[in-house]
C-alpha positions in Angstrom: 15.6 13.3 4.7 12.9 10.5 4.9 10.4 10.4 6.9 8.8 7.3 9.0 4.4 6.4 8.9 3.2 4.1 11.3 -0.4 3.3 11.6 -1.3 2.8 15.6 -4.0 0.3 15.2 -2.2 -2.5 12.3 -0.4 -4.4 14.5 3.7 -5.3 13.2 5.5 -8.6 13.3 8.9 -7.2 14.3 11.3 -4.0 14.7 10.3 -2.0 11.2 8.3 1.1 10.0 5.0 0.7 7.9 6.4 2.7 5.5 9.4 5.3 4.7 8.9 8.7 2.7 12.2 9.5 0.5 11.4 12.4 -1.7 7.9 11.5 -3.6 8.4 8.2 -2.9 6.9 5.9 -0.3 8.0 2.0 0.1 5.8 0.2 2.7 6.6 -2.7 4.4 5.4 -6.1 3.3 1.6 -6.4 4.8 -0.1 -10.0 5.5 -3.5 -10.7 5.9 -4.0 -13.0 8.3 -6.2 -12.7 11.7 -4.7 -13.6 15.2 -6.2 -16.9 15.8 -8.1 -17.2 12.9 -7.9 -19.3 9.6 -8.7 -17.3 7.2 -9.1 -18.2 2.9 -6.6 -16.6 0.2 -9.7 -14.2 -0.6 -9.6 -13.0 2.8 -5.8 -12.7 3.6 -5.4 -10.5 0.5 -8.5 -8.3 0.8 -7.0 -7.7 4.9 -3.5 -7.0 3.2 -4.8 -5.0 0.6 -6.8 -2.3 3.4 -3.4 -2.4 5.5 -1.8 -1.2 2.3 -4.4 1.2 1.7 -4.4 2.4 5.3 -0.6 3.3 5.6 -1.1 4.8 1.9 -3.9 7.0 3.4 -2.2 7.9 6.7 0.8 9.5 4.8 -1.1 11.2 2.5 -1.0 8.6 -1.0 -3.6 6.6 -2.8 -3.4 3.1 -4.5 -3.5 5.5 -7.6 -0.3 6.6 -6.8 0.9 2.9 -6.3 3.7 2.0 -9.0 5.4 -1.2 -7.9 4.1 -3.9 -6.5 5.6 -7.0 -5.6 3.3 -10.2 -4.2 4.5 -13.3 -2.1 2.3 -16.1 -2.5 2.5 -19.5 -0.1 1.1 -21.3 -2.8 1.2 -21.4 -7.0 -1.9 -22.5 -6.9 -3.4 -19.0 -5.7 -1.6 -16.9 -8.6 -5.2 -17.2 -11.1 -7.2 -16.0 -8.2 -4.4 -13.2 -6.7 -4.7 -11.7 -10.3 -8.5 -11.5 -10.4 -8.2 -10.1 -7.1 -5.2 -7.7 -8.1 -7.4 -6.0 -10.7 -10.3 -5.4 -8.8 -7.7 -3.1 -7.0 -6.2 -2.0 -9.9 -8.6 -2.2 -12.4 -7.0 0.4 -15.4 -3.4 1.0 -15.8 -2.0 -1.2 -13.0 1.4 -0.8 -11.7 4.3 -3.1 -12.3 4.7 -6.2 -10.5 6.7 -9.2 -9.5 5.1 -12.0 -7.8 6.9 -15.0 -6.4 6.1 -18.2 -4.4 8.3 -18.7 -0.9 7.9 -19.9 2.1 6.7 -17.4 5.4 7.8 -17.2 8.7 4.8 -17.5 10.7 2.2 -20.4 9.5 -1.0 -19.5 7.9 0.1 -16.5 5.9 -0.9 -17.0 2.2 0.0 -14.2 0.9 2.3 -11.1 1.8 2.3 -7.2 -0.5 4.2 -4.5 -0.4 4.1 -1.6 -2.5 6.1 1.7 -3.7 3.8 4.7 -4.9 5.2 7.9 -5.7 3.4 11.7 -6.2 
């Protein structure tokens, strides 16, 4: 039986759950970073992505320690040297896996999209 973690206050772009508990396992949905009518800089669209991720983490009871898998959407090749600078401020010694691929987004102005699997 899994069980379904929404956070009240991180607003969702469509009909999905934050996240979904099977077993030990958590997957959250992929989080952006970007501000209702706001343009905000790679920097800033990860770091917002990042404390969603943290936040749904927290809610259902898990850390970014317990993160495993991580896979990263990127608007742009160009940002992969700074998301992995950024990437190992969160996850500084014995980071998880992780895929990372460039695509295109539905809304404009995302830069960057995460989601995550951790596991207890």
């Amino acid at each position: 039986m899994s069980k379904i973690i929404n956070v009240v206050d991180i607003p969702k772009g469509g009909p999905y759950s934050h996240a979904v508990i099977s077993g030990d396992l958590i997957f959250l949905s992929g989080q952006t970073g970007q501000v209702s009518n706001k343009v905000l800089n790679f920097d800033q669209q990860f770091d917002n992505a990042m404390d969603k991720i943290k936040r749904i983490l927290e809610t259902a009871g898990y850390s970014l320690s317990d993160v495993i898998k991580v896979s990263i959407y990127l608007a742009y090749n160009g940002d992969f040297n700074r998301m992995n600078d950024l990437f190992g401020r969160y996850f500084p010694d014995n980071p998880p896996a992780r895929t990372t691929l460039v695509t295109g987004f539905a809304s404009e102005g995302i830069l960057v999209e995460i989601d995550v699997i951790a596991s207890k």
